[in-house]
C-alpha positions as CSV (number, residue, x, y, z in Angstrom):
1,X,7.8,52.3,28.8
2,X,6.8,49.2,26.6
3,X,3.8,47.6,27.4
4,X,4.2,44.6,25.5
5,X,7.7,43.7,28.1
6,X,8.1,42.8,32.0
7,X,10.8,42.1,33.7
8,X,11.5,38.6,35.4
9,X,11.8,35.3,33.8
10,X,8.2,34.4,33.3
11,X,5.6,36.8,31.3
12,X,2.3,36.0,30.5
13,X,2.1,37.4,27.5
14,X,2.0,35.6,24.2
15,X,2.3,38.1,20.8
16,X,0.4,37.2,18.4
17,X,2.5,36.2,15.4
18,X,1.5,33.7,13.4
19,X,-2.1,32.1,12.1
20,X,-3.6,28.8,12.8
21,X,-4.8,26.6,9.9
22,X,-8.8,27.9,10.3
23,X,-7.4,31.6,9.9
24,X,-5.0,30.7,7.1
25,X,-8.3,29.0,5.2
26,X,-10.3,31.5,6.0
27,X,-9.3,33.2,3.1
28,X,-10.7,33.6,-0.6
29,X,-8.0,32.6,-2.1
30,X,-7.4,29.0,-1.9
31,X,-3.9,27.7,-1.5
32,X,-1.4,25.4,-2.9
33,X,1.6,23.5,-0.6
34,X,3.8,26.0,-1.8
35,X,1.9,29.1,-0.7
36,X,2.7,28.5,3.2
37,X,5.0,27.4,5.6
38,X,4.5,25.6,8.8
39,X,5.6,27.6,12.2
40,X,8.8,25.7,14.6
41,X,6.9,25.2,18.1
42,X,8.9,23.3,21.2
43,X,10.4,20.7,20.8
44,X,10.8,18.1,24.1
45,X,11.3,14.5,22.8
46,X,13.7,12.7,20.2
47,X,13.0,12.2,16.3
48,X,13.1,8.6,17.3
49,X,10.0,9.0,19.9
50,X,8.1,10.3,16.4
51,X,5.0,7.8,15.5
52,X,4.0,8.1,11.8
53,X,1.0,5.5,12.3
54,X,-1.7,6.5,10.2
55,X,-4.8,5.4,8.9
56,X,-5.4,3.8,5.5
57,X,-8.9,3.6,6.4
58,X,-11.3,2.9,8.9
59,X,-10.3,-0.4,10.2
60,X,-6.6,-0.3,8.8
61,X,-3.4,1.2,9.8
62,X,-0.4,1.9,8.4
63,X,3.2,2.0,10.1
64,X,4.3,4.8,7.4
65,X,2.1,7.1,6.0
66,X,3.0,6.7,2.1
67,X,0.9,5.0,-0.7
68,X,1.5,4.6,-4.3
69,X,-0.6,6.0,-7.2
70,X,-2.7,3.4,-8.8
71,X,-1.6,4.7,-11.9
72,X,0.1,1.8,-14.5
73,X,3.1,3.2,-14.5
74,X,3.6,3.6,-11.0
75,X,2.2,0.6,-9.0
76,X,2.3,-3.6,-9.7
77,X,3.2,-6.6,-8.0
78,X,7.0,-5.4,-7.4
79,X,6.3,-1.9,-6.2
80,X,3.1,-3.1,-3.6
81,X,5.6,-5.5,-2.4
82,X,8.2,-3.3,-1.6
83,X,5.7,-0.7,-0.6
84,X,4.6,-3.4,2.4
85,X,7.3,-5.6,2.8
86,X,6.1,-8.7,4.7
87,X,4.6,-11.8,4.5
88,X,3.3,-14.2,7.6
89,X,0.8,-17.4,7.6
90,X,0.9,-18.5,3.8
91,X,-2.9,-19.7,4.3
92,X,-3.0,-21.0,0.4
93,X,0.0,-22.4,-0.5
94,X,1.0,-23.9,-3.6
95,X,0.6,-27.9,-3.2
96,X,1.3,-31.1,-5.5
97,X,0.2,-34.3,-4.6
98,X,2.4,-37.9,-4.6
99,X,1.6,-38.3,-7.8
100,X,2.8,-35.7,-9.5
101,X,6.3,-35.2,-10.7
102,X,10.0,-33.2,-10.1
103,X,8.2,-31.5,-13.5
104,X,5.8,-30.2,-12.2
105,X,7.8,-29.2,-9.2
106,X,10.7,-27.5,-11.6
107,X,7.6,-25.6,-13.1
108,X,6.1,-24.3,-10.2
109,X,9.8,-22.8,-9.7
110,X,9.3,-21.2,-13.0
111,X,6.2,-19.4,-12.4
112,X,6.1,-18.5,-8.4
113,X,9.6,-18.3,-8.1
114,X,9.9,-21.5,-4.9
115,X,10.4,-24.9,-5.4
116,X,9.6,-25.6,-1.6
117,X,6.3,-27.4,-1.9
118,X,4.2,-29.3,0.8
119,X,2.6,-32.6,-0.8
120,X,-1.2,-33.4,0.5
121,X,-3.2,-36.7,-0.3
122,X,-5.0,-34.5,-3.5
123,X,-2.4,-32.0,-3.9
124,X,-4.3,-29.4,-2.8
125,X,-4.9,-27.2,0.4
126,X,-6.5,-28.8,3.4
127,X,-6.3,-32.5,2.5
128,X,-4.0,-34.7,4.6
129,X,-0.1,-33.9,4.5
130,X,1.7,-36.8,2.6
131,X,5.6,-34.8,2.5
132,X,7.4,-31.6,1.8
133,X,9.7,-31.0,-1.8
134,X,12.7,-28.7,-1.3
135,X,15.1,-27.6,-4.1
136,X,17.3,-30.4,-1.9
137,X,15.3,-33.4,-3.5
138,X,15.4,-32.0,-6.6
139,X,18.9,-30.1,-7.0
140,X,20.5,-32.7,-8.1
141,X,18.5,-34.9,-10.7
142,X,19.4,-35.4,-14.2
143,X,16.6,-34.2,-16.4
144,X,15.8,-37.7,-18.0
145,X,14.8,-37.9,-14.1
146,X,11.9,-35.0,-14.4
147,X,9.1,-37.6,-14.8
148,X,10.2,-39.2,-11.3
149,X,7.2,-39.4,-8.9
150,X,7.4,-36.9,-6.1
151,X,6.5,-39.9,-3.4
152,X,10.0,-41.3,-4.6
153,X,11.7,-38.0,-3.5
154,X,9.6,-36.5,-0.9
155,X,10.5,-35.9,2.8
156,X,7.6,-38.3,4.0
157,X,5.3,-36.7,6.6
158,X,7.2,-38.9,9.6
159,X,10.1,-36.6,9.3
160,X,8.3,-33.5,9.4
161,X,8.3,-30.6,12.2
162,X,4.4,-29.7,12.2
163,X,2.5,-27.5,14.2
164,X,-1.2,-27.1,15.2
165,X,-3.7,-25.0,13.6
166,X,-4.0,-22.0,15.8
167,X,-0.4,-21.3,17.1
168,X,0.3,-17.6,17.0
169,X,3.3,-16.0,14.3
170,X,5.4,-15.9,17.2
171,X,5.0,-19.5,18.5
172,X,5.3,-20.7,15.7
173,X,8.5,-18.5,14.6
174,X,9.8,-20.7,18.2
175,X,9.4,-23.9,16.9
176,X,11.1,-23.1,13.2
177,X,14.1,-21.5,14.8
178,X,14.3,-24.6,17.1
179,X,13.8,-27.3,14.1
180,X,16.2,-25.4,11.7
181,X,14.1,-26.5,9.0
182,X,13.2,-24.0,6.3
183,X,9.3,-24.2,6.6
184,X,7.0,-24.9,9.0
185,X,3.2,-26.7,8.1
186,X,0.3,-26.2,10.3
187,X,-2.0,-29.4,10.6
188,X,-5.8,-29.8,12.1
189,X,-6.8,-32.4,14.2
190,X,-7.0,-34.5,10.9
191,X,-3.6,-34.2,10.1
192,X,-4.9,-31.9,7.0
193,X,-2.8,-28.9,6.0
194,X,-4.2,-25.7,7.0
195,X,-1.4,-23.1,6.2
196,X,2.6,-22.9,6.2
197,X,5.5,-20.1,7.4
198,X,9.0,-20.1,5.9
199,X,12.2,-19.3,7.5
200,X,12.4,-16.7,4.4
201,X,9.2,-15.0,6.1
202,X,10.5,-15.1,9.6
203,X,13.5,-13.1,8.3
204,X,11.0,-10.4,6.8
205,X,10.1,-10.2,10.2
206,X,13.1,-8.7,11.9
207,X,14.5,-7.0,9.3
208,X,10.8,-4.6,8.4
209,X,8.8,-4.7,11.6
210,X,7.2,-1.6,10.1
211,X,5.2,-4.1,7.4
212,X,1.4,-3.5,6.6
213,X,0.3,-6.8,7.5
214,X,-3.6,-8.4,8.4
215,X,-4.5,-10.6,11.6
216,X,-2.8,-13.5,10.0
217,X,0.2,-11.5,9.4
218,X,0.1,-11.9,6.0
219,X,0.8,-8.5,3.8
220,X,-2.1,-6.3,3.0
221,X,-3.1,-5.7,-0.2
222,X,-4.8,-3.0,-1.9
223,X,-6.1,-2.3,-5.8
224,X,-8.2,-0.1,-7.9
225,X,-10.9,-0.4,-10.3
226,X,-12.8,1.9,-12.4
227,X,-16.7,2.7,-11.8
228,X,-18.5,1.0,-15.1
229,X,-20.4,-2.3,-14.9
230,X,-17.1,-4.1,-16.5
231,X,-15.2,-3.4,-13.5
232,X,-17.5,-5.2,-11.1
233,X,-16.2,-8.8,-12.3
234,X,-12.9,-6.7,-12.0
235,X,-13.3,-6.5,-8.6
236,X,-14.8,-10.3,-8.1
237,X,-11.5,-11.5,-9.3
238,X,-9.8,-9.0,-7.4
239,X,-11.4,-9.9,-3.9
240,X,-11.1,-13.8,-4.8
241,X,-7.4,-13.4,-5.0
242,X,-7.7,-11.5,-1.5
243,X,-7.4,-7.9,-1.3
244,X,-8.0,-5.9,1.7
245,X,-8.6,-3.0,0.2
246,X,-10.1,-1.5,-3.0
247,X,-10.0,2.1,-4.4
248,X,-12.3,3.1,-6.8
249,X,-10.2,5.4,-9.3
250,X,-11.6,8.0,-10.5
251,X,-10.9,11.8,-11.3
252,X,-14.4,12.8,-10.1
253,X,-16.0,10.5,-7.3
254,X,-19.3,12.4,-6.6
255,X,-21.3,10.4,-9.5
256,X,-24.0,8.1,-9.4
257,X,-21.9,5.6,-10.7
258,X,-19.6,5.8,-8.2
259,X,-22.2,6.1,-5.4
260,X,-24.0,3.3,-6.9
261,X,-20.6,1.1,-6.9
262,X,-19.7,1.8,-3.2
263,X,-23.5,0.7,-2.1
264,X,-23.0,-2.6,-4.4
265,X,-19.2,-3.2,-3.0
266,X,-21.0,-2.7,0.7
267,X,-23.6,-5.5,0.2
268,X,-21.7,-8.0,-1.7
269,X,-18.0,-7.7,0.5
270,X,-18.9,-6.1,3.7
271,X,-15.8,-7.1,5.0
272,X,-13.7,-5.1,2.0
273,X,-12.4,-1.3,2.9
274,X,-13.6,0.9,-0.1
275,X,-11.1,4.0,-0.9
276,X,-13.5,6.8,-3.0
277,X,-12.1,10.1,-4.7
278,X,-11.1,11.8,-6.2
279,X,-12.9,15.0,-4.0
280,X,-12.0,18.5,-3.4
281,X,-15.0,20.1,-1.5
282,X,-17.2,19.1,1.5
283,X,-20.0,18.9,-0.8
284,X,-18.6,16.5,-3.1
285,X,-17.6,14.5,-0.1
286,X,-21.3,14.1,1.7
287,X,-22.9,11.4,-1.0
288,X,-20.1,9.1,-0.7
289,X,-19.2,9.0,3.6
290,X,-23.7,8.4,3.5
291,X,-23.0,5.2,1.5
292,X,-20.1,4.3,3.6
293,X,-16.8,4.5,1.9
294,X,-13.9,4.3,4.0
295,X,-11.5,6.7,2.6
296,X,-11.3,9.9,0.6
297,X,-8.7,10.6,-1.8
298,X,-8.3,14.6,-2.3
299,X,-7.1,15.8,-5.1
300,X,-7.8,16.8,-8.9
301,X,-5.8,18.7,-11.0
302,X,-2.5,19.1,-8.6
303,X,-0.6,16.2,-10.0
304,X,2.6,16.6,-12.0
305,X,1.5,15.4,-14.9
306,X,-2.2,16.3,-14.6
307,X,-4.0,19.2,-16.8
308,X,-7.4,18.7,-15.7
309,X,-7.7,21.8,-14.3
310,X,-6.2,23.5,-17.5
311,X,-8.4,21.7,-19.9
312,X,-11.7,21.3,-18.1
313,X,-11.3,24.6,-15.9
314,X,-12.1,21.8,-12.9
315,X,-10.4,22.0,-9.7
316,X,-9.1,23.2,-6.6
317,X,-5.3,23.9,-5.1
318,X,-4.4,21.2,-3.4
319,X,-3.3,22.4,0.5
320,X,-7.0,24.1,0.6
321,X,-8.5,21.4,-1.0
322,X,-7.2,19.3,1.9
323,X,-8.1,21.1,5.0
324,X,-11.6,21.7,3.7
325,X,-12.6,18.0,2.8
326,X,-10.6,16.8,6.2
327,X,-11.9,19.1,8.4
328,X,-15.8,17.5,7.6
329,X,-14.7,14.2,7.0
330,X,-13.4,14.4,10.0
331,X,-16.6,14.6,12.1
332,X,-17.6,11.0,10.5
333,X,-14.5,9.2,11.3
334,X,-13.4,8.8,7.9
335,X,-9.9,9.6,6.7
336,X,-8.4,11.3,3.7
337,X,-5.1,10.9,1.5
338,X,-4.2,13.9,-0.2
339,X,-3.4,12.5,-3.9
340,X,-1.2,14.5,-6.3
341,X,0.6,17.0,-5.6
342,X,3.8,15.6,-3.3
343,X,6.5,16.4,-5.4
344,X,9.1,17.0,-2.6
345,X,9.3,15.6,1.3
346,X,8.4,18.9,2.7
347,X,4.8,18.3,0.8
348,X,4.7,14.9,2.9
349,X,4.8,16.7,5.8
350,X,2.7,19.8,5.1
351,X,-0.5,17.3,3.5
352,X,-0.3,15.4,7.5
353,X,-0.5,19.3,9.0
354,X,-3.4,19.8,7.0
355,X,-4.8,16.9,8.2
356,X,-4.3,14.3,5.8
357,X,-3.5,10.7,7.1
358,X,-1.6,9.9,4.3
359,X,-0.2,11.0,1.2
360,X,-0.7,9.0,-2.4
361,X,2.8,9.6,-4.7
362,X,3.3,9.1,-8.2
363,X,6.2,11.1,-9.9
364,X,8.1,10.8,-6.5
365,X,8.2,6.6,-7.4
366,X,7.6,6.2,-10.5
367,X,11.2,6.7,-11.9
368,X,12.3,3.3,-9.0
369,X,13.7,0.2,-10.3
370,X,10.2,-1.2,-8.8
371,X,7.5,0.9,-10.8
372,X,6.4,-0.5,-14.3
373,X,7.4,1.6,-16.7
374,X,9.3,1.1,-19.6
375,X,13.0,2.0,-19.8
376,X,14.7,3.7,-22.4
377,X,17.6,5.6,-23.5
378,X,17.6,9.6,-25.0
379,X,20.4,11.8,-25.3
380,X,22.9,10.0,-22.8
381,X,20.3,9.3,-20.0
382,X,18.1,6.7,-18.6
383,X,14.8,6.8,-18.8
384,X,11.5,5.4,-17.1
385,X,8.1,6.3,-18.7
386,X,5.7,8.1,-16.7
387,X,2.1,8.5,-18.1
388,X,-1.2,9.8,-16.3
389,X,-4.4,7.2,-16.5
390,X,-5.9,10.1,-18.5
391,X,-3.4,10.7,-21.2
392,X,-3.6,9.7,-25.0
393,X,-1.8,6.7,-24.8
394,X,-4.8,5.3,-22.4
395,X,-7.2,3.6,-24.6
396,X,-10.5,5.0,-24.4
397,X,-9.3,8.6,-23.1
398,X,-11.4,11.0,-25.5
399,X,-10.3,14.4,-23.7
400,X,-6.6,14.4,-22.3
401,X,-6.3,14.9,-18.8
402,X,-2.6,14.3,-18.4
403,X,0.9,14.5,-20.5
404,X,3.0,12.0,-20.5
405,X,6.5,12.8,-19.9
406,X,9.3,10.6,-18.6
407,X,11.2,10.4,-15.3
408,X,15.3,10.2,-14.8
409,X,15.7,6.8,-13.5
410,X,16.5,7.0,-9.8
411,X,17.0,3.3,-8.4
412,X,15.8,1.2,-5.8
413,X,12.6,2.3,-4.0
414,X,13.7,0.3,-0.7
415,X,16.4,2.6,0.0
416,X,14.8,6.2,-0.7
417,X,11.8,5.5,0.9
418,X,13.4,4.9,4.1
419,X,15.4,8.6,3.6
420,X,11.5,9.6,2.9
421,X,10.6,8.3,6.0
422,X,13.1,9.4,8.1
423,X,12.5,12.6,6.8
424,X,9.1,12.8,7.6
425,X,10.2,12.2,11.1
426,X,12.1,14.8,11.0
427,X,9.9,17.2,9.5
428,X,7.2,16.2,12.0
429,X,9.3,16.9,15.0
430,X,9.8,20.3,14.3
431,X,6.5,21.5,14.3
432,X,6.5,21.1,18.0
């Protein structure tokens, strides 16, 4: 006779097989992502019904739960964008006024890449709307006609399909589908411009309803500083251009100087969501959630490229590293992003089991057509340069932190992060 066994369909009896995470931790020995493996459970719902919303940080959400390194050679304009995808309510839009010229319009093309312009009495955001300037009124000018007044070739303001400050996205998305017109302006009661959408924008819309975007649908925008007093007029600039978020970049955040930045960040932009790290114990963690960051970014010495833990003897494996700091930051609402480390999808997925909210990549993006690196050519193959913010080529590095090799040029971003994503799904689902 076996004890362990009854007959019938049903048994109440569970053995014992595996550990949970608190057991698995429990250990002396701290772990890396490749040290374990996550346990099937059941499964009854569809890939499909899987949710990866996550939180950035306190106050924002993400559709999908990745984020690119900070790191130069991995994040600018063209990877962020691709990275978020969507644009909304242009609230400062480029204007001219009457007075100025098809020049001035041709060069606006030149640097921002539109030649779409709406013309106000000054030429500037919320004065009175005089007339819109398409590339249709300027197409077709001979450029002895460059110095040609804008009021000559305008759409005057009596042709224009307006709307009223305060519509909502969709509304308004209503009345530019029903004018067929390419942009939309939204007037006061004063008949000043307050913001515009473009039919460009409302295509965004359908085709990545999965965008990080604010209130005012516009895209959200995060970027990092350092922690020394120059990167305080860093940051001015930085939240006068409108960022949502900043993350204060560093390889070891529990220091007065990052303490003492957080607390300045907090009184001057109160509204700004402050992203702290890097931290790898519950002790390092404490100083920065009492001065109210918003996010913790865990991690130091994991990365691909990263030797900190080699050179200074500083560190902690990265899948113990993240339970620990998650499972007290937890009990103050804030979240974490496990940073370095995520060389492969099945890291994505075993960071979020951990309890990260997010994962931070940089070798995984940084050989994308989008990321900044430089190209080059060696031995047959295609090259993108791939370099740690604390390896010799950095300016003022005086002890290496990183090596700085080079990534096989792998293509578009757009298209692998959605096999990421889908992935992720995926992965998710079968841990149920």
């Amino acid at each position: 006779h076996i004890d362990h066994l009854s007959s019938g369909p049903h048994t109440g009896y569970l053995l014992e097989d595996r550990l949970t995470a608190q057991q698995l931790f429990a250990s002396a020995h701290s772990l890396t992502y490749h040290d374990f493996l996550i346990l099937p459970g059941f499964i009854d719902f569809t890939a499909d019904e899987v949710d990866l919303t996550s939180a950035l940080t306190r106050k924002i959400t993400l559709k999908t739960p990745l984020i690119s390194s900070p790191m130069d050679t991995v994040t600018e304009a063209d990877m962020a964008i691709v990275i978020k995808f969507e644009q909304g309510f242009i609230m400062d839009p480029v204007a001219l006024s009457p007075s100025h010229t098809v020049g001035d319009v041709l060069e606006a093309k030149m640097w921002h890449g539109f030649s779409g312009i709406p013309i106000t009495e000054t030429g500037t955001m919320g004065s009175k709307l005089e007339g819109i300037v398409t590339s249709q009124n300027t197409n077709f000018l001979a450029e002895k006609d460059h110095t040609t007044l804008l009021s000559e070739v305008m759409m005057p303001r009596i042709e224009l399909v307006v709307a009223p400050a305060g519509e909502t996205l969709k509304e308004a998305n209503e009345i530019l589908q029903r004018s067929k017109k390419g942009k939309l302006s939204f007037v006061n009661d004063r008949d000043e411009l307050v913001a515009i959408i473009t039919g460009t924008d409302l295509k965004k819309n359908q085709d990545y309803p999965l965008a990080s975007k604010d209130s005012h649908k516009q895209l959200l925008c995060g970027a990092a500083v350092g922690t020394c007093e120059d990167d305080k007029y860093h940051l001015d600039l930085l939240t006068q251009a409108g960022i949502d978020v900043i993350v204060l970049d560093s390889s070891q955040g529990n220091s007065v100087y990052q303490i003492t930045m957080v607390h300045d960040i907090k009184q001057k932009y109160p509204h700004l969501q402050v992203i702290g790290g890097n931290m790898v114990t519950a002790g390092q963690v404490k100083n920065l959630i009492d001065d109210g960051v918003d996010r913790l970014c865990v991690g130091m010495g994991c990365g691909s490229i990263c030797i900190t833990s080699e050179v200074m003897a500083c560190g902690r494996p990265q899948g113990t590293a993240v339970y620990k700091v998650t499972k007290y930051a937890w009990h103050f609402g804030v979240p974490i992003v496990a940073y370095g480390g995520i060389q492969t999808v099945r890291h994505m997925v075993k960071a979020p089991a951990l309890g990260a909210s997010t994962v931070m990549m940089g070798s995984l993006l940084a050989a994308t057509m989008e990321a900044p690196g430089e190209y080059f050519f060696s031995e047959g193959v295609w090259l993108k340069k791939y370099q740690g913010m604390g390896s010799l080529d950095e300016d003022k590095v005086k002890i290496t932190l990183s090596v700085p090799p080079s990534m096989m040029y792998s293509g578009e971003l757009k298209f692998e992060k959605r096999i990421m994503s889908a992935q992720i799904k995926g992965g998710e689902k079968q841990l149920y």
